[in-house]
PyMOL Python script that loads the backbone (N, CA, C, O; Angstrom):
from pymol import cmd

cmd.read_pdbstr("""\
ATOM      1  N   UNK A   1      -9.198   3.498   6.766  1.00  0.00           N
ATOM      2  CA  UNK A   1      -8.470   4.644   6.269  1.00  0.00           C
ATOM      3  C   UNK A   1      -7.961   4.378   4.857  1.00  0.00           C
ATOM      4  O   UNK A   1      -7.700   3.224   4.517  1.00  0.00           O
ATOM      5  N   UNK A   2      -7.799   5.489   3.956  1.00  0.00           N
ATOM      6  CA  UNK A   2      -7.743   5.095   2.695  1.00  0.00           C
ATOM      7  C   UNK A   2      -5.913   5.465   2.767  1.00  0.00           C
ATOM      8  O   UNK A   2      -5.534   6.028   3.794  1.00  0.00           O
ATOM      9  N   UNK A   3      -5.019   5.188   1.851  1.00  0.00           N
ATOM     10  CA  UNK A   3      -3.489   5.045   2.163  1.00  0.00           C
ATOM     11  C   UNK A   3      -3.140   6.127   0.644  1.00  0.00           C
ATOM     12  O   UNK A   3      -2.311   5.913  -0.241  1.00  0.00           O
ATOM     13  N   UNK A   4      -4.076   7.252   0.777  1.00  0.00           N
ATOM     14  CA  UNK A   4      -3.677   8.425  -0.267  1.00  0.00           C
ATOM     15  C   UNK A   4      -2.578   9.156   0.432  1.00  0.00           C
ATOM     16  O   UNK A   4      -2.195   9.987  -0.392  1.00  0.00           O
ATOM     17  N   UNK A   5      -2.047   9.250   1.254  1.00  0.00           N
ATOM     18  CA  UNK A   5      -1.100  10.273   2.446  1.00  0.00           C
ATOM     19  C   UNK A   5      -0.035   9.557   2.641  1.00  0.00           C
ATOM     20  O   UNK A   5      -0.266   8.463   3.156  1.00  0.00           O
ATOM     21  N   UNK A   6       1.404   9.868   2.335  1.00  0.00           N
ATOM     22  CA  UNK A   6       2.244   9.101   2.725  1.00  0.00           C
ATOM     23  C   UNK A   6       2.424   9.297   4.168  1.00  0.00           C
ATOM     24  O   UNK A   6       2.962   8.382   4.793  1.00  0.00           O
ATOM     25  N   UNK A   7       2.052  10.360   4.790  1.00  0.00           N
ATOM     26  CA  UNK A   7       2.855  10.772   6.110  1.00  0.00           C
ATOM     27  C   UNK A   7       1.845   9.418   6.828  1.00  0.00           C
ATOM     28  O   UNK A   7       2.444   8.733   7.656  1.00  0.00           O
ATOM     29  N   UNK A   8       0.389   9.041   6.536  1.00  0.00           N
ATOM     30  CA  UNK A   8       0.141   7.819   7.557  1.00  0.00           C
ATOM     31  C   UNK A   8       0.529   6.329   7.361  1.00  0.00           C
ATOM     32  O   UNK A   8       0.144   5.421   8.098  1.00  0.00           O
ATOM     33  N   UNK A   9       1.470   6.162   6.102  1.00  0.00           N
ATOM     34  CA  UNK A   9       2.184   4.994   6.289  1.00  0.00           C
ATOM     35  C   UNK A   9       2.748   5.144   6.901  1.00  0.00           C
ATOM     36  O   UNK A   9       3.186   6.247   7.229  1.00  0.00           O
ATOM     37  N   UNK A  10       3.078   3.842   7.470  1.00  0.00           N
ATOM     38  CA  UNK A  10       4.503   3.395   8.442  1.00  0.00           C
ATOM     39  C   UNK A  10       4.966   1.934   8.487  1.00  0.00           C
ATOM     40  O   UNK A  10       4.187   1.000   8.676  1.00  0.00           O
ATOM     41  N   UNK A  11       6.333   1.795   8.293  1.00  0.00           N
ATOM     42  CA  UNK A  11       6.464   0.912   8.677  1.00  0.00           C
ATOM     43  C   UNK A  11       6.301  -0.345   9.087  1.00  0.00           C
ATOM     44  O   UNK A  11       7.418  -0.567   9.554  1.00  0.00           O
ATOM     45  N   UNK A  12       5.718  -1.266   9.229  1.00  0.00           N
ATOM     46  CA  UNK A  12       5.162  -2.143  10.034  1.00  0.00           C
ATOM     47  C   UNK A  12       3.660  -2.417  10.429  1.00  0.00           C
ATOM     48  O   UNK A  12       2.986  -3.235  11.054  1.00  0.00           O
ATOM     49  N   UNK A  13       3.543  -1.393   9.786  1.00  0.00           N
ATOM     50  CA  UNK A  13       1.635  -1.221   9.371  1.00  0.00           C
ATOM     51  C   UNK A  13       1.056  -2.073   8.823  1.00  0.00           C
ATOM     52  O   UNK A  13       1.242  -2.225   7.616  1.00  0.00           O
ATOM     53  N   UNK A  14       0.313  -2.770   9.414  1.00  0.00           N
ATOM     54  CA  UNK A  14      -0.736  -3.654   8.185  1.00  0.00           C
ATOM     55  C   UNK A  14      -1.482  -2.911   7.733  1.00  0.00           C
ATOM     56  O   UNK A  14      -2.157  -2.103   8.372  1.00  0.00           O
ATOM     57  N   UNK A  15      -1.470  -3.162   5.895  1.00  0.00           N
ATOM     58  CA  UNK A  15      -2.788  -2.509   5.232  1.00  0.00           C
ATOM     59  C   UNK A  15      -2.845  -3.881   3.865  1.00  0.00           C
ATOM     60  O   UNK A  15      -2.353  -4.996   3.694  1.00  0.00           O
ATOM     61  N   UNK A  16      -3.829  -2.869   3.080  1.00  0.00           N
ATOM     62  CA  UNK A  16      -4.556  -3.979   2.114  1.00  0.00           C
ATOM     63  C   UNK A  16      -4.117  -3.518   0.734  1.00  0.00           C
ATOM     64  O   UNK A  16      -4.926  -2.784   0.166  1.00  0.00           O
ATOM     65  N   UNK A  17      -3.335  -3.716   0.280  1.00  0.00           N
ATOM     66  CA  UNK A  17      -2.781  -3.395  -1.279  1.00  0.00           C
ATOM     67  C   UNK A  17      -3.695  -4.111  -2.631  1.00  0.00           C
ATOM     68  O   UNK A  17      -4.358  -5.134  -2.801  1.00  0.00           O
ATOM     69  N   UNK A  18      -3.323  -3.021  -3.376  1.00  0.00           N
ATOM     70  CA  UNK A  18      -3.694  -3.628  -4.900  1.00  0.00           C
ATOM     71  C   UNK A  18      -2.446  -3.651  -5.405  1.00  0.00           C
ATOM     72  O   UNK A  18      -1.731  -2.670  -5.607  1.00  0.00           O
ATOM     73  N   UNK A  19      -2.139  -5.037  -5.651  1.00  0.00           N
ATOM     74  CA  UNK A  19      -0.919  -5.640  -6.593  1.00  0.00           C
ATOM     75  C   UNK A  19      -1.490  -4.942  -8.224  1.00  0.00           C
ATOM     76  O   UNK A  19      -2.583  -4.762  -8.760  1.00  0.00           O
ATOM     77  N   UNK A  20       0.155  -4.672  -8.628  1.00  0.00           N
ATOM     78  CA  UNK A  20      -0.234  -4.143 -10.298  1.00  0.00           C
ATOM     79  C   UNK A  20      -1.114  -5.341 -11.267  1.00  0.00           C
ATOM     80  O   UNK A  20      -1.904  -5.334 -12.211  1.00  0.00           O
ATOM     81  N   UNK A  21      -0.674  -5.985 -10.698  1.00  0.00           N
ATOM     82  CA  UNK A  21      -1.540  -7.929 -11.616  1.00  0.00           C
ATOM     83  C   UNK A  21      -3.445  -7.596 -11.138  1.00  0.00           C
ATOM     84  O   UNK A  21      -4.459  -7.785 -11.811  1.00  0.00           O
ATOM     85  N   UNK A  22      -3.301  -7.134  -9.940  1.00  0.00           N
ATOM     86  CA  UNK A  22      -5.004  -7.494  -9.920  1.00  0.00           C
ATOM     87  C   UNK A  22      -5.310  -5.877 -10.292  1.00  0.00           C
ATOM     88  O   UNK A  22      -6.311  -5.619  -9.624  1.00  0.00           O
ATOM     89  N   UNK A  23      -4.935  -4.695 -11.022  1.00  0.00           N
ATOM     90  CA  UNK A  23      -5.607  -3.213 -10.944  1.00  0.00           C
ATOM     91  C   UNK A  23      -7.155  -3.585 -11.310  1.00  0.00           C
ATOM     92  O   UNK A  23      -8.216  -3.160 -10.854  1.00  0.00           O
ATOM     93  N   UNK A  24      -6.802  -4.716 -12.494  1.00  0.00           N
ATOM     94  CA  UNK A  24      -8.176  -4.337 -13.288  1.00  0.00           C
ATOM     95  C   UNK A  24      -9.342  -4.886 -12.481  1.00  0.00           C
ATOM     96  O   UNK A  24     -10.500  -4.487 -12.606  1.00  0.00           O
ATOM     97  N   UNK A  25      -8.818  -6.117 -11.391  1.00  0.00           N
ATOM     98  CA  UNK A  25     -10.154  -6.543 -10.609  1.00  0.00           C
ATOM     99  C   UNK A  25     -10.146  -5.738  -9.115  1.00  0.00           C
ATOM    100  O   UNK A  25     -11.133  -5.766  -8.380  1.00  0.00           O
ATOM    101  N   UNK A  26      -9.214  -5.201  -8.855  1.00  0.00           N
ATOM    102  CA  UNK A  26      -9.427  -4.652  -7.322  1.00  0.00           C
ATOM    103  C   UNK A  26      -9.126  -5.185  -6.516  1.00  0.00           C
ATOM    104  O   UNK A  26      -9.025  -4.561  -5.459  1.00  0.00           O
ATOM    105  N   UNK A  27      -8.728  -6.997  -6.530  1.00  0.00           N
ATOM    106  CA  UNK A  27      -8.294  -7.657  -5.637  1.00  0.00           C
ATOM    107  C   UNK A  27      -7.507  -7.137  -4.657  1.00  0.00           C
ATOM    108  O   UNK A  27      -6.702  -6.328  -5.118  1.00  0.00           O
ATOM    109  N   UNK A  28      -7.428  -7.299  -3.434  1.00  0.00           N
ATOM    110  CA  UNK A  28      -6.629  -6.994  -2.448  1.00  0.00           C
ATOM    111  C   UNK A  28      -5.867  -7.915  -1.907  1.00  0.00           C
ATOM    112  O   UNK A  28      -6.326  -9.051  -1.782  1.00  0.00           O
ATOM    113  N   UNK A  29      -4.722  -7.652  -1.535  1.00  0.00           N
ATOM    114  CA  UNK A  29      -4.085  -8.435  -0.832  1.00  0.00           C
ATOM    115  C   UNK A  29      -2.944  -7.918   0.629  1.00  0.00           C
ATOM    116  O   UNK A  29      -1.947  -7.221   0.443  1.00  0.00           O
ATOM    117  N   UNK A  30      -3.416  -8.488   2.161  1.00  0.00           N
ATOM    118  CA  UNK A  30      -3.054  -7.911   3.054  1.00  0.00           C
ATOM    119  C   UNK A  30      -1.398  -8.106   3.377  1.00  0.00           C
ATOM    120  O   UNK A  30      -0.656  -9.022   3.021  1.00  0.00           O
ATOM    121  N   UNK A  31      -1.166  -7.166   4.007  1.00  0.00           N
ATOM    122  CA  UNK A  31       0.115  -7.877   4.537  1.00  0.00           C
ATOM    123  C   UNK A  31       1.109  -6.560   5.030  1.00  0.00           C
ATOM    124  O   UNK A  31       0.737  -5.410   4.800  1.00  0.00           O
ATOM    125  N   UNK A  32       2.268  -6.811   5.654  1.00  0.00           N
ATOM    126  CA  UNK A  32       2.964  -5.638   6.983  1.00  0.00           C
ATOM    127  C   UNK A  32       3.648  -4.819   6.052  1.00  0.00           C
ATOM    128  O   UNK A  32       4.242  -5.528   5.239  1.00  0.00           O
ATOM    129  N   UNK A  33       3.807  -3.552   5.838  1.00  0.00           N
ATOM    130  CA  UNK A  33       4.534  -2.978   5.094  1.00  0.00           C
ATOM    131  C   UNK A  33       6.454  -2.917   5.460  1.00  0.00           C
ATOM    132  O   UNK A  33       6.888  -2.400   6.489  1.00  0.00           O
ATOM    133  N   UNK A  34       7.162  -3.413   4.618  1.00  0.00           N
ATOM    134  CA  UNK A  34       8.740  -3.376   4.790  1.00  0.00           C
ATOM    135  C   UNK A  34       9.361  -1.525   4.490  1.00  0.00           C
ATOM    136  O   UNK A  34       9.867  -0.689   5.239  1.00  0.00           O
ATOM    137  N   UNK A  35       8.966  -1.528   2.950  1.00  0.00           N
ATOM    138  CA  UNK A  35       9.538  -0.043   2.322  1.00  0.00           C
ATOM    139  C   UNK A  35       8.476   0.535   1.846  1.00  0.00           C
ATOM    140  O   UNK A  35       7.473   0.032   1.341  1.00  0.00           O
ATOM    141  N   UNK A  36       8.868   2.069   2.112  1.00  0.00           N
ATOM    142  CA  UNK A  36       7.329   2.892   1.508  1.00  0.00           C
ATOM    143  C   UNK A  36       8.489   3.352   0.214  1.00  0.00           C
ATOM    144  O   UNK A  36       9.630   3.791   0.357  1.00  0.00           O
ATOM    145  N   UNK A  37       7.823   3.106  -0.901  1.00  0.00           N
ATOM    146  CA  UNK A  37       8.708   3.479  -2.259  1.00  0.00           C
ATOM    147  C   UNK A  37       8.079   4.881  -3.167  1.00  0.00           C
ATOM    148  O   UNK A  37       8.782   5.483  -3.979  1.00  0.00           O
ATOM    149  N   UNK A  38       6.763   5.228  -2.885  1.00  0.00           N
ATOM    150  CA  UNK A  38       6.199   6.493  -3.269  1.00  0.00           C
ATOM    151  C   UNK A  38       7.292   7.062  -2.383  1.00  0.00           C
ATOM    152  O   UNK A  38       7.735   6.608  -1.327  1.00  0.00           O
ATOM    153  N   UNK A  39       7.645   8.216  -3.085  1.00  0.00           N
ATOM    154  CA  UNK A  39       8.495   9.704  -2.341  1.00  0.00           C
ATOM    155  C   UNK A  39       7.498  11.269  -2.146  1.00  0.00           C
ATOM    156  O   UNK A  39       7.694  12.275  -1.465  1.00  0.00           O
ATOM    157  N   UNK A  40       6.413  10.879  -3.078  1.00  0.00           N
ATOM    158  CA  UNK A  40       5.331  12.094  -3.020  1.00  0.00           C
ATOM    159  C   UNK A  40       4.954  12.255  -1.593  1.00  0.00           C
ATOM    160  O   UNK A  40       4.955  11.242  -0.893  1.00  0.00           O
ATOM    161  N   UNK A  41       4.717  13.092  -1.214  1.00  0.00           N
ATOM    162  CA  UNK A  41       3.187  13.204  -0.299  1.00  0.00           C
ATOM    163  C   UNK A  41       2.419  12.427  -0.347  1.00  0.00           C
ATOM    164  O   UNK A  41       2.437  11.580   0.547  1.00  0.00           O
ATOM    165  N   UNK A  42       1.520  12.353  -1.265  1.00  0.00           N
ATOM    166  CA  UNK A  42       0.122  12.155  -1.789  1.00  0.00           C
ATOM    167  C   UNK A  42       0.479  11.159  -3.156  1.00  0.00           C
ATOM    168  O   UNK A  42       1.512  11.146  -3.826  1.00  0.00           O
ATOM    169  N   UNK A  43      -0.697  10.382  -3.301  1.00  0.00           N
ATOM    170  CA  UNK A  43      -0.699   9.733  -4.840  1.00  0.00           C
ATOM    171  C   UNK A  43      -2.399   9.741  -4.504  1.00  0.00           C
ATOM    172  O   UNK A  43      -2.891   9.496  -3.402  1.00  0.00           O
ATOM    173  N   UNK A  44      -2.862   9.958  -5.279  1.00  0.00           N
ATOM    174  CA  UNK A  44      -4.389   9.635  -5.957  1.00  0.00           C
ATOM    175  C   UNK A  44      -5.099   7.935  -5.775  1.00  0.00           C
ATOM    176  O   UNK A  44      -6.086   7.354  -5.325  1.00  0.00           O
ATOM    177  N   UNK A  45      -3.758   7.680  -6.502  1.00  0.00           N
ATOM    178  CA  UNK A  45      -3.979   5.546  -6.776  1.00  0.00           C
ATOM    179  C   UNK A  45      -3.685   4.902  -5.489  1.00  0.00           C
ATOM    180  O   UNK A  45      -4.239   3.803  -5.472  1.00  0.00           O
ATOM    181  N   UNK A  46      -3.094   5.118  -4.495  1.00  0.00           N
ATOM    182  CA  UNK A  46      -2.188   4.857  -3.330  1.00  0.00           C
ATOM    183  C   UNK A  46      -0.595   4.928  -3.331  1.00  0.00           C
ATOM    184  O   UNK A  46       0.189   4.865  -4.278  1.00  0.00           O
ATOM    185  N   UNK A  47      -0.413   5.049  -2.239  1.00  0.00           N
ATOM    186  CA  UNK A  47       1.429   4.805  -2.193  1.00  0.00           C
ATOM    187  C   UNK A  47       1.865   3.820  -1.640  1.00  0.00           C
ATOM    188  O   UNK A  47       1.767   3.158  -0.607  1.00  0.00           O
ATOM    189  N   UNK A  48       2.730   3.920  -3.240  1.00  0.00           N
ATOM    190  CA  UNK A  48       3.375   2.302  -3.309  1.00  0.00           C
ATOM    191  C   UNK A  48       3.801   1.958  -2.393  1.00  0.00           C
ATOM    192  O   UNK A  48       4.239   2.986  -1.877  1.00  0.00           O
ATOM    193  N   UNK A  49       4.029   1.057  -1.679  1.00  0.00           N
ATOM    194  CA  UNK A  49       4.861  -0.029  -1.001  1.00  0.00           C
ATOM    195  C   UNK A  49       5.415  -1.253  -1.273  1.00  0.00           C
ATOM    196  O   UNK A  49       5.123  -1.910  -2.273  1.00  0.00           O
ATOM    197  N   UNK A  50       6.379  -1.669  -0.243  1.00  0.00           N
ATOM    198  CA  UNK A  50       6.608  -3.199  -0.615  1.00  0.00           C
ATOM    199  C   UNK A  50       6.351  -3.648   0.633  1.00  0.00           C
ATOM    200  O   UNK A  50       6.746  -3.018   1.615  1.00  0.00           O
ATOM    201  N   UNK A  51       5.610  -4.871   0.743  1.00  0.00           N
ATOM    202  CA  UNK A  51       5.403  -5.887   1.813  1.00  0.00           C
ATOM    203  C   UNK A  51       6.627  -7.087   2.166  1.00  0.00           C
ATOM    204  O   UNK A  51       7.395  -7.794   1.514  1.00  0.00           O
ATOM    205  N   UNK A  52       6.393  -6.914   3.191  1.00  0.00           N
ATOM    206  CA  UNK A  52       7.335  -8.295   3.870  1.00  0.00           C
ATOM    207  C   UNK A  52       7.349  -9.615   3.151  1.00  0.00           C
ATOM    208  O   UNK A  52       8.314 -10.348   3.366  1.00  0.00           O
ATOM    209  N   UNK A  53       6.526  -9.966   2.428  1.00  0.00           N
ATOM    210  CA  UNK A  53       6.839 -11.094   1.375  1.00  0.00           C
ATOM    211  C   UNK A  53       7.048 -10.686   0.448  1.00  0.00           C
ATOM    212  O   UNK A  53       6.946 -11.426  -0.530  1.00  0.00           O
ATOM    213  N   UNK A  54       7.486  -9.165   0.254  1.00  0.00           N
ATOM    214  CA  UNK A  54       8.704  -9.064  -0.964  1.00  0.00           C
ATOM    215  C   UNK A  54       7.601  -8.620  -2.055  1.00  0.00           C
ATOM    216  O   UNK A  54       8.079  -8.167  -3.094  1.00  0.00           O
ATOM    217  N   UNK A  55       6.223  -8.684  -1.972  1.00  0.00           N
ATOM    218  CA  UNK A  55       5.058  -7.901  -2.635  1.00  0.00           C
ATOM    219  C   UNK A  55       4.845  -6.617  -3.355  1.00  0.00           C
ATOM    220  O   UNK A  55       3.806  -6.378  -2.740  1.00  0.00           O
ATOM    221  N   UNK A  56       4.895  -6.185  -3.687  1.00  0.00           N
ATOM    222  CA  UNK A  56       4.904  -4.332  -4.237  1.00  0.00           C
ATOM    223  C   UNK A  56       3.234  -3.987  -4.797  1.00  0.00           C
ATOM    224  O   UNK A  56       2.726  -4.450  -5.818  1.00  0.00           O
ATOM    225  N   UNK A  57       2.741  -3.273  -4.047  1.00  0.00           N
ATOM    226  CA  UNK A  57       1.339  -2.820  -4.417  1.00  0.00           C
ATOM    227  C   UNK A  57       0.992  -1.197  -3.856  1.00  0.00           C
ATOM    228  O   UNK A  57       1.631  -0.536  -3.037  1.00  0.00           O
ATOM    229  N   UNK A  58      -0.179  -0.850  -4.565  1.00  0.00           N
ATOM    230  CA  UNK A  58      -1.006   0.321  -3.923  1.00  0.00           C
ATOM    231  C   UNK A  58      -1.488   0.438  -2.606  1.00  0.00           C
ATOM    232  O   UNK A  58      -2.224  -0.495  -2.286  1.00  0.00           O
ATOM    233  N   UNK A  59      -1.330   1.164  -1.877  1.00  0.00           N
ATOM    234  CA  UNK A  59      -1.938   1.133  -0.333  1.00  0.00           C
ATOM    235  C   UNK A  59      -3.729   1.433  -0.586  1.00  0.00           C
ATOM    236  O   UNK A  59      -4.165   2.507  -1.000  1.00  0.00           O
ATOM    237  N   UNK A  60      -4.407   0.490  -0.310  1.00  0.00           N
ATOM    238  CA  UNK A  60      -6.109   0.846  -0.726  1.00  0.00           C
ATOM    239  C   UNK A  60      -6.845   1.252   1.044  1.00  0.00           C
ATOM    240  O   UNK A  60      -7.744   2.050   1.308  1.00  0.00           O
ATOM    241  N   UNK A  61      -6.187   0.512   1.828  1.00  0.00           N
ATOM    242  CA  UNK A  61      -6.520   0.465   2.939  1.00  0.00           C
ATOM    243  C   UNK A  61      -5.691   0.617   4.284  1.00  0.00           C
ATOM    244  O   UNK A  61      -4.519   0.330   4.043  1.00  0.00           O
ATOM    245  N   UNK A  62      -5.861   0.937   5.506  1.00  0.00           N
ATOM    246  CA  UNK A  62      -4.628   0.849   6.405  1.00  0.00           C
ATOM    247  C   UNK A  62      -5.469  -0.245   7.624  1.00  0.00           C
ATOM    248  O   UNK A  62      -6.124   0.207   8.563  1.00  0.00           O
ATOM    249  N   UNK A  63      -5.317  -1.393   7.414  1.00  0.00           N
ATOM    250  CA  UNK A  63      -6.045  -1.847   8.804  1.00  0.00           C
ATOM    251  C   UNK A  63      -5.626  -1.566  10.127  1.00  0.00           C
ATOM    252  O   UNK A  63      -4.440  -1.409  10.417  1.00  0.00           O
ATOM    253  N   UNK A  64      -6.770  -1.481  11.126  1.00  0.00           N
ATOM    254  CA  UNK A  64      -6.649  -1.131  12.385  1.00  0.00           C
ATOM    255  C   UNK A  64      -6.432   0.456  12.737  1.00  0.00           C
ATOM    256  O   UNK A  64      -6.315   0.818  13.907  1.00  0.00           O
TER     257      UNK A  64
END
""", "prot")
cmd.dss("prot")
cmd.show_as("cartoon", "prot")
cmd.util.cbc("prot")
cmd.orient("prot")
């Protein structure tokens, strides 16, 4: 699932973020979501989050 929709974050969700450091390579990096910090609906790029190790990236993916 792609993480353009805020209403399917949640909480405690594992998904696969793009940290602002890797945009230009795409790198991903997994991990449980703590705070959803987009307030939109929708973002195009993903909605932001912060991860449990304190991480802040784009939602690219929602695993599981």
């Amino acid at each position: 699932m792609k993480g353009t929709l805020r209403k399917e974050i949640k909480i405690g969700l594992a998904v696969r973020v793009v940290l602002k450091e890797d945009q230009r390579t795409g790198k991903l990096t997994e991990g449980i979501v703590r705070d959803i910090l987009t307030n939109s609906p929708q973002h195009p790029h993903g909605i932001k989050v912060r991860l449990t190790n304190g991480l802040v990236g784009r939602v690219k993916e929602i695993i599981g």
